[in-house]
N, C-alpha and C positions, 0 to 999 in steps of 0.2 A: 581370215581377217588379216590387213596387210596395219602393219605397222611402221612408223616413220620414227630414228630417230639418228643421234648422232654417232659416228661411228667410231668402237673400239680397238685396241690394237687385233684384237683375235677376230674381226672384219677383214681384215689387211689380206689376208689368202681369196677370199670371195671375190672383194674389192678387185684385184691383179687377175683375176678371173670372169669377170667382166670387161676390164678394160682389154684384155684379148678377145673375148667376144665382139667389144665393140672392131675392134681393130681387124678382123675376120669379116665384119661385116662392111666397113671401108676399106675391105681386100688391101689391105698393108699388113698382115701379120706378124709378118719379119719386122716391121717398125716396131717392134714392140720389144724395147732393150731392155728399160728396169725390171728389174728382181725384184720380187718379192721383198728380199734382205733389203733392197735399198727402199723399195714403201715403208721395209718396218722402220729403218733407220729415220726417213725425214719425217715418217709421221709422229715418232717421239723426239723432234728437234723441232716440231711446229711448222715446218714447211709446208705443209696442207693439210686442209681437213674433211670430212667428205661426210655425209647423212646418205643412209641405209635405208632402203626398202624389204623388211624383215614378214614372208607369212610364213607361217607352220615352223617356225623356228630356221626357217632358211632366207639368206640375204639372196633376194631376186632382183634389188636391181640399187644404184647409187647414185651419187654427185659427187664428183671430189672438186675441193676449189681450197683458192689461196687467197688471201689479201693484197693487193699491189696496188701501185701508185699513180696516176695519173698528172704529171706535172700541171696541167689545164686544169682538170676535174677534184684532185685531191683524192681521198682513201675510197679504193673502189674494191669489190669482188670477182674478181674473175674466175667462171666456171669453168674448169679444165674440159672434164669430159663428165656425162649424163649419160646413164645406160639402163634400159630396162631388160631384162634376159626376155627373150625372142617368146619365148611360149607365156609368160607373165604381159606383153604388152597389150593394148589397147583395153587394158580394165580400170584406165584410172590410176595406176600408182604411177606413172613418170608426171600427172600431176602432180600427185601428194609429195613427192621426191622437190620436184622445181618449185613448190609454192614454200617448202621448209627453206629450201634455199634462198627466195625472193625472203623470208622472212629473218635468215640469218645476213645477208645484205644492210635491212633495212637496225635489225639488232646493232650491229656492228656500225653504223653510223656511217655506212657507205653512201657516194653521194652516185655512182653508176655500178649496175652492173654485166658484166662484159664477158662474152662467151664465142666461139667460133661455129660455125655449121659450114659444112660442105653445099657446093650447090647446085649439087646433083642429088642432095638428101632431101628431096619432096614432103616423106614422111616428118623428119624434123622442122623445116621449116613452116609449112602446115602448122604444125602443133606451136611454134613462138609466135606466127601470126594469130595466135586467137589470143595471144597475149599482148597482143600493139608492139611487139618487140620492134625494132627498130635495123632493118638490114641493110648495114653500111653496102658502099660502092666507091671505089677510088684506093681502096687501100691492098696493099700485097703483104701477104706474110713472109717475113722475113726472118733468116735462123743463119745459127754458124753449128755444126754439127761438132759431138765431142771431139773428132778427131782435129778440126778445124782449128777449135780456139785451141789445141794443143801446138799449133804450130804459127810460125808467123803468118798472118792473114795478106799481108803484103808480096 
């Protein structure tokens, strides 16, 4: 039996062990800078928070997301990253996992919620279409990397 709930600090090693999972599976590996130490540090400063996909006493899969702002929209949730571990998927829990998340959105008095897919990821995409998700077009992602803002941008 899978169980859904919110996630503890003693999560946080699973958590960062999925999120290379996922990051193995969008062949970036090496993107994958944070430590552990720095999940524990912002998740006990509130910087994000994530719901667990827990059977047999083992976290198989998560959500981690933050609160942000939308100057248009006002307080929205944005999904960082969603992962189910490979041999756990297609049973049902990366629903149970996104409908906790749709429902912490909705708790939270968020007026969108907002999340990114690659789009060469058929499997993900698939799965937010049966939810009417909504797949922009026209926008690029845009980043300064830490080395970046360490220096003048100019």
């Amino acid at each position: 039996m899978t169980t859904i709930r919110k996630a503890n600090k003693n999560d946080l090693a699973a958590i960062h062990a999925l999120v290379t999972e996922l990051a193995v599976y969008e062949k970036e590996p090496e993107a994958v800078t944070a430590t552990l130490a720095d999940y524990e540090t912002d998740f006990e400063a509130g910087i994000f928070d994530a719901h667990v996909a827990e059977t047999n006493g083992q976290v198989v899969g998560m959500a981690l997301y933050y609160t942000a702002y939308s100057t248009w929209k006002g307080r929205m949730l944005f999904l960082e990253d969603f992962v189910v571990t490979e041999r756990y998927r297609r049973q049902g829990i990366g629903e149970l996992i996104f409908e906790a998340v749709i429902e912490e959105a909705r708790k939270i008095g968020a007026n969108r919620m907002k999340w990114q897919v690659l789009d060469w990821n058929m499997p993900a995409i698939n799965f937010y279409k049966k939810y009417n998700a909504r797949l922009e077009s026209g926008w690029l992602n845009v980043d300064f990397s830490k080395e970046q803002l360490s220096q003048n941008v100019k």
